[in-house]
VEXDREN-327499 format. One line per field, with one value per atom (N, C-alpha, C): residue number from 1; residue in one letter; chain; atom name; z, x, y. Coordinates in pm, 1 decimal. Layout:
N
resi = (NUM;...) $
resn = (A;...) $
chain = (A;...) $
name = (CA;...) $
w = (Z;...) $
u = (X;...) $
v = (Y;...) $
END
This chain:
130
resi = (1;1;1;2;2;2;3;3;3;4;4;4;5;5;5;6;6;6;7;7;7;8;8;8;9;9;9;10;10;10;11;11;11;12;12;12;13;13;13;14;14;14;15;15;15;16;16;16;17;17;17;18;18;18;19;19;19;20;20;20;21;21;21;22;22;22;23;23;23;24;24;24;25;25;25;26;26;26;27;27;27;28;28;28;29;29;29;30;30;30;31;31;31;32;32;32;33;33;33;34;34;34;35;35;35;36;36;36;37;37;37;38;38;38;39;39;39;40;40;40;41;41;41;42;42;42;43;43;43;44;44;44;45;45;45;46;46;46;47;47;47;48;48;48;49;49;49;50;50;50;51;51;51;52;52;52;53;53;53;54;54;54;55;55;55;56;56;56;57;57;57;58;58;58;59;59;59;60;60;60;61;61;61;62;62;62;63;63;63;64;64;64;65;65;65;66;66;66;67;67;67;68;68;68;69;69;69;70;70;70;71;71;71;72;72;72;73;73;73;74;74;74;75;75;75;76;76;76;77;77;77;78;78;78;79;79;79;80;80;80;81;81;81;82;82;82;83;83;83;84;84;84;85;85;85;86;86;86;87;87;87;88;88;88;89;89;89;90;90;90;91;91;91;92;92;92;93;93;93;94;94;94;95;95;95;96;96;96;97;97;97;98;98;98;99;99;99;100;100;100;101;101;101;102;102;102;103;103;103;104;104;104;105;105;105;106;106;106;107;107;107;108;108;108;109;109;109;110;110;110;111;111;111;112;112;112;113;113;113;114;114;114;115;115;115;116;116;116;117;117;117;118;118;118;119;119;119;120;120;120;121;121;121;122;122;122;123;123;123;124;124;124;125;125;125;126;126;126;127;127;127;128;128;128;129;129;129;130;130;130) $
resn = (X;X;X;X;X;X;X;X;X;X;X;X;X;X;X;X;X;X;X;X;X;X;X;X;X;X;X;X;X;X;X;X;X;X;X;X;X;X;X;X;X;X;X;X;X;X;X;X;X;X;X;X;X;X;X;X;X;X;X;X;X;X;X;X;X;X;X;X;X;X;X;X;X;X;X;X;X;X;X;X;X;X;X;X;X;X;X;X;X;X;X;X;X;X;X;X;X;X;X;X;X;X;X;X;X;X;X;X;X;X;X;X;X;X;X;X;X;X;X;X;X;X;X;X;X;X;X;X;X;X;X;X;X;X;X;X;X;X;X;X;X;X;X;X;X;X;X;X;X;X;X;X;X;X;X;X;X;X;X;X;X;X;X;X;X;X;X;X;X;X;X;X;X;X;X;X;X;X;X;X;X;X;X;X;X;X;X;X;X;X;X;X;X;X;X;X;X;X;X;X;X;X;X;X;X;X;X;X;X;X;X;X;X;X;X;X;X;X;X;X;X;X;X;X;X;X;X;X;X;X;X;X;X;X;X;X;X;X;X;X;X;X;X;X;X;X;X;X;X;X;X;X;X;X;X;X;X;X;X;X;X;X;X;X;X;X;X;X;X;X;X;X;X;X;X;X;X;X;X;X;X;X;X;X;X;X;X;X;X;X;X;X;X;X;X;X;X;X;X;X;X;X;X;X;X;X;X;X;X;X;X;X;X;X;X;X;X;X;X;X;X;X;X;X;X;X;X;X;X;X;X;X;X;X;X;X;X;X;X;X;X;X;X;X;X;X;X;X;X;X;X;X;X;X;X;X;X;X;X;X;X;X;X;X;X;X;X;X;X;X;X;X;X;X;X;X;X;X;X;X;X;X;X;X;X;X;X;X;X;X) $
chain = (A;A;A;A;A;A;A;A;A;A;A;A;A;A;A;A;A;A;A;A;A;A;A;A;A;A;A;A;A;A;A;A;A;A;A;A;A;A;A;A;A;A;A;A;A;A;A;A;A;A;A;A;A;A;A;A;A;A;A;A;A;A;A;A;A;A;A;A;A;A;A;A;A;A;A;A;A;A;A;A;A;A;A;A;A;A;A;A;A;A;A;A;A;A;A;A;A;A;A;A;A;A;A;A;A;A;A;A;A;A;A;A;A;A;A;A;A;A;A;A;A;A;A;A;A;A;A;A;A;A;A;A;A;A;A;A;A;A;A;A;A;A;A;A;A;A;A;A;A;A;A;A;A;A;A;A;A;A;A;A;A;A;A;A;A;A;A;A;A;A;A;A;A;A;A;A;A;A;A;A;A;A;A;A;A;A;A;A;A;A;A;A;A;A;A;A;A;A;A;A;A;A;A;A;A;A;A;A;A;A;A;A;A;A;A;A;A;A;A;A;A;A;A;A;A;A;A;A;A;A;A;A;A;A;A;A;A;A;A;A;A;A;A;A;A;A;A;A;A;A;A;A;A;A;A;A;A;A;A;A;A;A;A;A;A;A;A;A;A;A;A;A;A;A;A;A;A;A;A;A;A;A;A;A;A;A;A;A;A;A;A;A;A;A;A;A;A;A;A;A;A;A;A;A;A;A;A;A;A;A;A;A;A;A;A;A;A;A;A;A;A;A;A;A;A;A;A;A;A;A;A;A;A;A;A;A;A;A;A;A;A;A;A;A;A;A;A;A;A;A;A;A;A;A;A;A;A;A;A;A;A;A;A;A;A;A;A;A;A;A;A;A;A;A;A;A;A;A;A;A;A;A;A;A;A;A;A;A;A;A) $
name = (N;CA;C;N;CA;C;N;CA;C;N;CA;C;N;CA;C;N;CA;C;N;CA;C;N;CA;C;N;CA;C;N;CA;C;N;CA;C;N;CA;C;N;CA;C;N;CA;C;N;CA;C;N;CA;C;N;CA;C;N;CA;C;N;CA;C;N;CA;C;N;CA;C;N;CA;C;N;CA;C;N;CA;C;N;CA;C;N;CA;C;N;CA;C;N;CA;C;N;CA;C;N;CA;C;N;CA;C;N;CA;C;N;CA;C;N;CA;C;N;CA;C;N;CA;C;N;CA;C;N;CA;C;N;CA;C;N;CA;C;N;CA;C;N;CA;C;N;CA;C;N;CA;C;N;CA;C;N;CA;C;N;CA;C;N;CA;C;N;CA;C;N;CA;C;N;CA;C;N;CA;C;N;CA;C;N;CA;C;N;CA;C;N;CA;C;N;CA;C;N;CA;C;N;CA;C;N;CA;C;N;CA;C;N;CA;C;N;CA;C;N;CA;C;N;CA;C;N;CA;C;N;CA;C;N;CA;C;N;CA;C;N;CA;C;N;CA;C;N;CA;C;N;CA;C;N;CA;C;N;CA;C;N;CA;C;N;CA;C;N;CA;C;N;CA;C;N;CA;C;N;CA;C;N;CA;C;N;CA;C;N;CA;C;N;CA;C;N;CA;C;N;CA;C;N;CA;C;N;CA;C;N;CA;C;N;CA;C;N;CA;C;N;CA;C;N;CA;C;N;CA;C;N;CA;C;N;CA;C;N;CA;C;N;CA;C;N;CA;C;N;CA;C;N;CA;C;N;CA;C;N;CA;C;N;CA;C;N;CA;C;N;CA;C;N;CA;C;N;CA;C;N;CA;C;N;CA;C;N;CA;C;N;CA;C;N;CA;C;N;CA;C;N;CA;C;N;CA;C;N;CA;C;N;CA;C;N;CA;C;N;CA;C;N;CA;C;N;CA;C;N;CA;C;N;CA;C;N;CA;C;N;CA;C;N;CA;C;N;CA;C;N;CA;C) $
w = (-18959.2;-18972.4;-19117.3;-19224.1;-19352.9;-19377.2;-19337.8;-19377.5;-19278.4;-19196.0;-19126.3;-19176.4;-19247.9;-19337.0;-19472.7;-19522.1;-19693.7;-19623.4;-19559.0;-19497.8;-19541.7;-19421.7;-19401.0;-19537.5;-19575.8;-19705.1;-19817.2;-19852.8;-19922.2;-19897.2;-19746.0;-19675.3;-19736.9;-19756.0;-19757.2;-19642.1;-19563.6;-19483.8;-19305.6;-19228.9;-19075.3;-19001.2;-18920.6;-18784.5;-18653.5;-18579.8;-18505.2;-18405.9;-18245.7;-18140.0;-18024.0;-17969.5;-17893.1;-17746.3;-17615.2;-17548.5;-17512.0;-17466.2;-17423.5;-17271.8;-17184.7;-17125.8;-17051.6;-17028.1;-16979.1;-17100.5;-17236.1;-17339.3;-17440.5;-17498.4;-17611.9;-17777.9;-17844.1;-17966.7;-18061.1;-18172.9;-18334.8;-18411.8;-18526.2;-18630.3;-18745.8;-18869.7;-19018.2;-19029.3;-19036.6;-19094.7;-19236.2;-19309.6;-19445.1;-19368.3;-19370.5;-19343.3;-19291.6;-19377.1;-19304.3;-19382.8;-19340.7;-19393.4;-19316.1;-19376.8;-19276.1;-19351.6;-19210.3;-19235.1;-19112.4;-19168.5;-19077.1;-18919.7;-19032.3;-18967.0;-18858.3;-18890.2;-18783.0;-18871.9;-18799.5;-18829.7;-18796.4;-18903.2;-18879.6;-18919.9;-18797.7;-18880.9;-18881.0;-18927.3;-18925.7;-18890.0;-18846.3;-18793.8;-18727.5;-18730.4;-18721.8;-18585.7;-18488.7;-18328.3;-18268.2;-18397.2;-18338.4;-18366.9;-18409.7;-18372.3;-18274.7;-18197.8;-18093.9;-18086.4;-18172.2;-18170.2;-18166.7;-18181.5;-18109.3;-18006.6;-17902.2;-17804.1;-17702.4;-17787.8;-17684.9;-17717.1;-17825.3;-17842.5;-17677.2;-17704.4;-17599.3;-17457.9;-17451.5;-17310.6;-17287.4;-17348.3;-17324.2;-17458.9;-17496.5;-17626.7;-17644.9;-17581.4;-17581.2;-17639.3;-17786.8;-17905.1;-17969.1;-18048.0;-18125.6;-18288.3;-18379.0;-18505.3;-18542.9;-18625.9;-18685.8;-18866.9;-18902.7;-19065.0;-19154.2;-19188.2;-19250.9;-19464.4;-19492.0;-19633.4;-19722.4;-19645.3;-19670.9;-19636.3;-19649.5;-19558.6;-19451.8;-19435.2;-19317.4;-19237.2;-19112.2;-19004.7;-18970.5;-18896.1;-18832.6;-18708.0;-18592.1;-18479.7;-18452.6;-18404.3;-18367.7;-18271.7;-18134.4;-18013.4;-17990.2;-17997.6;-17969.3;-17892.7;-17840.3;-17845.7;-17919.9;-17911.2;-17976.1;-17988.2;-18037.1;-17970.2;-18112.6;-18051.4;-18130.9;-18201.7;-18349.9;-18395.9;-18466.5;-18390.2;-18432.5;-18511.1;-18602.5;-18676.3;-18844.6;-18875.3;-18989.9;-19082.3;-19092.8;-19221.7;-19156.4;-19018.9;-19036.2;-19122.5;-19081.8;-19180.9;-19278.0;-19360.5;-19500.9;-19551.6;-19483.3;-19546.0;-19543.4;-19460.2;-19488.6;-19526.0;-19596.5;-19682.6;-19821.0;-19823.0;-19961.6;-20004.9;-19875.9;-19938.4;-19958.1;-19876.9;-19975.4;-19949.1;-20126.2;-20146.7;-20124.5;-20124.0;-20128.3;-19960.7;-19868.2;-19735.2;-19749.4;-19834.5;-19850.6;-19885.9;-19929.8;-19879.4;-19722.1;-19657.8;-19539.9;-19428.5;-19473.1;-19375.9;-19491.8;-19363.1;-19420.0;-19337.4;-19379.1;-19289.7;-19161.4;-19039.7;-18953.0;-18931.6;-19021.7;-19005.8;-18818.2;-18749.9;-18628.6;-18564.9;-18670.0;-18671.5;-18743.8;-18801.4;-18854.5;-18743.5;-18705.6;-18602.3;-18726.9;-18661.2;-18717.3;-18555.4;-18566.3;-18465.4;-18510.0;-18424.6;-18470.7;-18372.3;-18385.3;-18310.8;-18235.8;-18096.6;-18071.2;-17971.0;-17959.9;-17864.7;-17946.3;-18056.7;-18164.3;-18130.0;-18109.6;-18149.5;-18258.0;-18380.8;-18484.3;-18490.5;-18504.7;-18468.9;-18627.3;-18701.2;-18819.7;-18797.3;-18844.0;-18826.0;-18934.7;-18952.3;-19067.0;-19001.7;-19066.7;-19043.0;-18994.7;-18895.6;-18861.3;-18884.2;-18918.1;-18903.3;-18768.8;-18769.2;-18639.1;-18660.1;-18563.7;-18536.0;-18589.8;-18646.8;-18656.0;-18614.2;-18500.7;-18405.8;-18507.2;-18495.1;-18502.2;-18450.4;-18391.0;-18311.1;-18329.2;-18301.8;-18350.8;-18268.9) $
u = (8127.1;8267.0;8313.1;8258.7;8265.7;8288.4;8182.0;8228.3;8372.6;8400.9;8544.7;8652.0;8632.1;8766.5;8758.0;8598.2;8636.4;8670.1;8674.8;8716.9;8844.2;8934.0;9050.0;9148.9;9063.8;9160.3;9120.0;9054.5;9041.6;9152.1;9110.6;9276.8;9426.0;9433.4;9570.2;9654.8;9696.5;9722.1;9644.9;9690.8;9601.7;9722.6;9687.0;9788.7;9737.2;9827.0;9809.2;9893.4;9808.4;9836.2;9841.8;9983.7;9971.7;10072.9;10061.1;10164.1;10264.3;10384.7;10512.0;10511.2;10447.1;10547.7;10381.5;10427.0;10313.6;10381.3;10413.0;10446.9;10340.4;10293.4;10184.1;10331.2;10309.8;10362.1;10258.1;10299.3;10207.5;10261.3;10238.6;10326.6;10219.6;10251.9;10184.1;10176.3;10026.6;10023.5;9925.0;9932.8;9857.3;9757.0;9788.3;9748.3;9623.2;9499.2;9345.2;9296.0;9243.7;9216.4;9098.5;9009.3;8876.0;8915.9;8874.3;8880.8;8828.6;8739.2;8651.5;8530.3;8518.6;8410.8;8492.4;8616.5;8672.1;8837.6;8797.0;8903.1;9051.3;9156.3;9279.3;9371.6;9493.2;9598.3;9716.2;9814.3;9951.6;10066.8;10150.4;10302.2;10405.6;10516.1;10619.6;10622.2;10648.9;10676.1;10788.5;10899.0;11027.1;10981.6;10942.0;10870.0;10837.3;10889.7;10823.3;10676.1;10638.9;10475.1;10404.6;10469.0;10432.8;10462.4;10569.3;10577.6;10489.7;10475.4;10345.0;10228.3;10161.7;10058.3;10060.2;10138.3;10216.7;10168.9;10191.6;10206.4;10050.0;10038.9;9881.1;9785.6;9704.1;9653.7;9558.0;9512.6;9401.3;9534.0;9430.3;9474.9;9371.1;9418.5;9326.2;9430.8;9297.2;9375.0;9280.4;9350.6;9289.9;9324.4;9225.8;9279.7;9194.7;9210.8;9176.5;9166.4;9050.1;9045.6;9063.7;9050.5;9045.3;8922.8;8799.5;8660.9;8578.8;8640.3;8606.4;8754.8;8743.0;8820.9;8743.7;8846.5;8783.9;8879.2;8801.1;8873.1;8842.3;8906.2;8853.6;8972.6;8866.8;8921.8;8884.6;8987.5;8978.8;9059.2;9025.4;9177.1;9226.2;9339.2;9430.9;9431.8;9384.2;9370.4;9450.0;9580.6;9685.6;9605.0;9591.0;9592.5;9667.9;9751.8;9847.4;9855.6;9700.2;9684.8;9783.0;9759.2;9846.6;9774.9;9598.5;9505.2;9504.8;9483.8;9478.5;9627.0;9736.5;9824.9;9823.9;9826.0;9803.4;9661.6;9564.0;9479.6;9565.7;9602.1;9663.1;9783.2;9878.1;9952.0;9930.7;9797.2;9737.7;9672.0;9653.7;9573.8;9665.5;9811.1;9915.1;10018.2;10033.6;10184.7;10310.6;10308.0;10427.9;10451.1;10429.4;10447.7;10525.5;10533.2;10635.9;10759.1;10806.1;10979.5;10978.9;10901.9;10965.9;10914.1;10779.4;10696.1;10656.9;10651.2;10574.6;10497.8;10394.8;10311.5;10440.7;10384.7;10442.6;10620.0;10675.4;10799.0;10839.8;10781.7;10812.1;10768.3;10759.5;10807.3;10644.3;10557.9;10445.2;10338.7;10277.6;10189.9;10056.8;9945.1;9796.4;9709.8;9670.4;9578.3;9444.3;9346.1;9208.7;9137.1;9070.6;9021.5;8893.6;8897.3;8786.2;8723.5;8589.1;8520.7;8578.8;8544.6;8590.5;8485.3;8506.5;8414.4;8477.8;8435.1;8452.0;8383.4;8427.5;8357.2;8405.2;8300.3;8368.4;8266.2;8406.1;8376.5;8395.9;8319.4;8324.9;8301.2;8353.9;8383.5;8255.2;8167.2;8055.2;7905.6;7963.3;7863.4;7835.1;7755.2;7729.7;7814.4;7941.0;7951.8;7886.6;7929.2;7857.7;7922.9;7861.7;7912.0;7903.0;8014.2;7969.1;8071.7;7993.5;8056.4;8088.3;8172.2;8212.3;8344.5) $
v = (-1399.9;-1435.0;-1417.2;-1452.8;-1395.1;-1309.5;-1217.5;-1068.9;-1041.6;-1031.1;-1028.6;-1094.6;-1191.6;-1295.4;-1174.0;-1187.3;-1087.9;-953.4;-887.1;-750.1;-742.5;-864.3;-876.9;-872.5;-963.7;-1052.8;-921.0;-840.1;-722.2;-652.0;-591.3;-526.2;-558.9;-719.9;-737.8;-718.1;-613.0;-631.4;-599.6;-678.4;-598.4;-608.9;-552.1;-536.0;-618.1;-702.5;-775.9;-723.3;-667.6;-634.1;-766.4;-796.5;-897.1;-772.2;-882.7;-804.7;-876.0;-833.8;-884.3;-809.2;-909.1;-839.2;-724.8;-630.3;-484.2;-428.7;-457.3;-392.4;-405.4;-355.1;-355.4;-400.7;-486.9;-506.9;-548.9;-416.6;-454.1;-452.9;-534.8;-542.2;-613.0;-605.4;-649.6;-761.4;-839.4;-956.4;-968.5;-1095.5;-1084.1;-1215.1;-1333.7;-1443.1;-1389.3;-1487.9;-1491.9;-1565.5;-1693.4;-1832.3;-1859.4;-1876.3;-2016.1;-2155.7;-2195.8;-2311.8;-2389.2;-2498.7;-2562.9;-2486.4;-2388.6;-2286.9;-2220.9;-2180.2;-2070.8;-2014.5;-1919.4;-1804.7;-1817.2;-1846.3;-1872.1;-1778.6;-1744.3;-1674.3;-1739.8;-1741.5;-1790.6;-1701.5;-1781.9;-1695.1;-1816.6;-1798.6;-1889.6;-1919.3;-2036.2;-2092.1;-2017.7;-1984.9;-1913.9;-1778.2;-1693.7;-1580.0;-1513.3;-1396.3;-1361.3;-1349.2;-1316.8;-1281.3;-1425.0;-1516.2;-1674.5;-1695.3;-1654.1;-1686.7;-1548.7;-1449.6;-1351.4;-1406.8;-1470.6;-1539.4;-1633.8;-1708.3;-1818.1;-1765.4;-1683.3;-1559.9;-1581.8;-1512.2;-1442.5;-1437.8;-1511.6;-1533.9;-1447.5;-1337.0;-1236.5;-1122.3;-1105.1;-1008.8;-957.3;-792.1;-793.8;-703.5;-746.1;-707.1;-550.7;-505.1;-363.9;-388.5;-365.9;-263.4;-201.2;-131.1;3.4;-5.5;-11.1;6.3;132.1;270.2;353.5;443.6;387.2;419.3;361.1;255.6;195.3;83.4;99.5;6.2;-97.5;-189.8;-312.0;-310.1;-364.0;-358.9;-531.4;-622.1;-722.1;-758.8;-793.4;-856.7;-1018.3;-1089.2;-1239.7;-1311.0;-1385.9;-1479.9;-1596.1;-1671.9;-1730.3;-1858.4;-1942.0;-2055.2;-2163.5;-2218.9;-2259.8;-2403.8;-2412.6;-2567.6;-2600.5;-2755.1;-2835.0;-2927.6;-2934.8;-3029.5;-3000.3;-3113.0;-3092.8;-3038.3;-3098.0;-3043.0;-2885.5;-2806.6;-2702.2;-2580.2;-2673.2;-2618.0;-2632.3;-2735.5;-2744.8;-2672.6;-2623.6;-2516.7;-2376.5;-2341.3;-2233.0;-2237.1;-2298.5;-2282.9;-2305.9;-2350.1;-2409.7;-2255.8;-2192.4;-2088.9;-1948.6;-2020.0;-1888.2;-1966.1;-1994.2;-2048.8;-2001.9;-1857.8;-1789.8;-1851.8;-1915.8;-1910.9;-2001.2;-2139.1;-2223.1;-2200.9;-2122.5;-2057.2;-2107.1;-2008.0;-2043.7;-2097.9;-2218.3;-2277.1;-2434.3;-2537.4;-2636.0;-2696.6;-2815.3;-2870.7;-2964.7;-2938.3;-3023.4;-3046.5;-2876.2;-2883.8;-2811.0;-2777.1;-2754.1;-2604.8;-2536.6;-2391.8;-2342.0;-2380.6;-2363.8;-2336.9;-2238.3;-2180.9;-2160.3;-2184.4;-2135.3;-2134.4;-2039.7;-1978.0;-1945.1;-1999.0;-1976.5;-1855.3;-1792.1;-1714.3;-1741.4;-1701.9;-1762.8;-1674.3;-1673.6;-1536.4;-1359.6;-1411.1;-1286.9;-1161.7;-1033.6;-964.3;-856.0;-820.1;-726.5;-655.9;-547.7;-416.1;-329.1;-291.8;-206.9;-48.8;-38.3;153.6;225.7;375.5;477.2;588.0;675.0;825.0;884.7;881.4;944.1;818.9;714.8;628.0;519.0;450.6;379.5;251.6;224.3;49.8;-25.7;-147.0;-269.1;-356.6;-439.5;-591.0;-695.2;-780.7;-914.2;-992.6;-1104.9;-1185.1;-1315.4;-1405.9;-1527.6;-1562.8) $
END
């Protein structure tokens, strides 16, 4: 799970595939926080991509460093606690413009039954699971 958080958080950004619908939607996220031995992302309740979380919580993220990808399939599993928000806003301030602990609208999702899969141009997969 480490190496998949330092991957991510190297990246800066990944792309998060959820569906709407029989519609496939992806779009840019930064957020990737551990905390309390599992994998968290963030995104707003009024957000569509919270209410397709909502839908159907089986997602997966992608991103690309330049020589290697990451594919990871998980699902979504929403925590409403307040310490899990305040870790991840502690761990990016800029999110307080427009998020706070327990203001209504603050989503953190942990991932769970993760598999990450990283890839290179002619090299073999590597699994890991979490």
């Amino acid at each position: 799970m480490q190496t998949v958080h330092d991957f991510l958080k190297k990246t800066g950004t990944y792309y998060l595939a959820t569906m709407d619908g029989n519609q496939p939607r992806v779009r840019p996220f930064g957020t990737i926080n551990l905390f309390e031995g599992k994998l968290y992302i963030q995104t707003g309740k009024k957000k569509n991509v919270a209410k397709q979380i909502s839908a159907n919580p089986k997602v997966e993220l992608s991103a690309f460093d330049g020589e290697t990808w990451i594919r990871v399939a998980a699902t979504l599993v929403e925590d409403n606690r307040a310490e899990a928000q305040e870790s991840m806003l502690a761990a990016y301030p800029s999110l307080a413009r427009m998020y706070a602990v327990n203001d209504g609208n603050t989503a953190v999702f942990y991932l769970k039954d993760a598999i990450a899969t990283f890839y290179t141009f002619g090299g073999e997969p590597k699994e890991v699971r979490f």
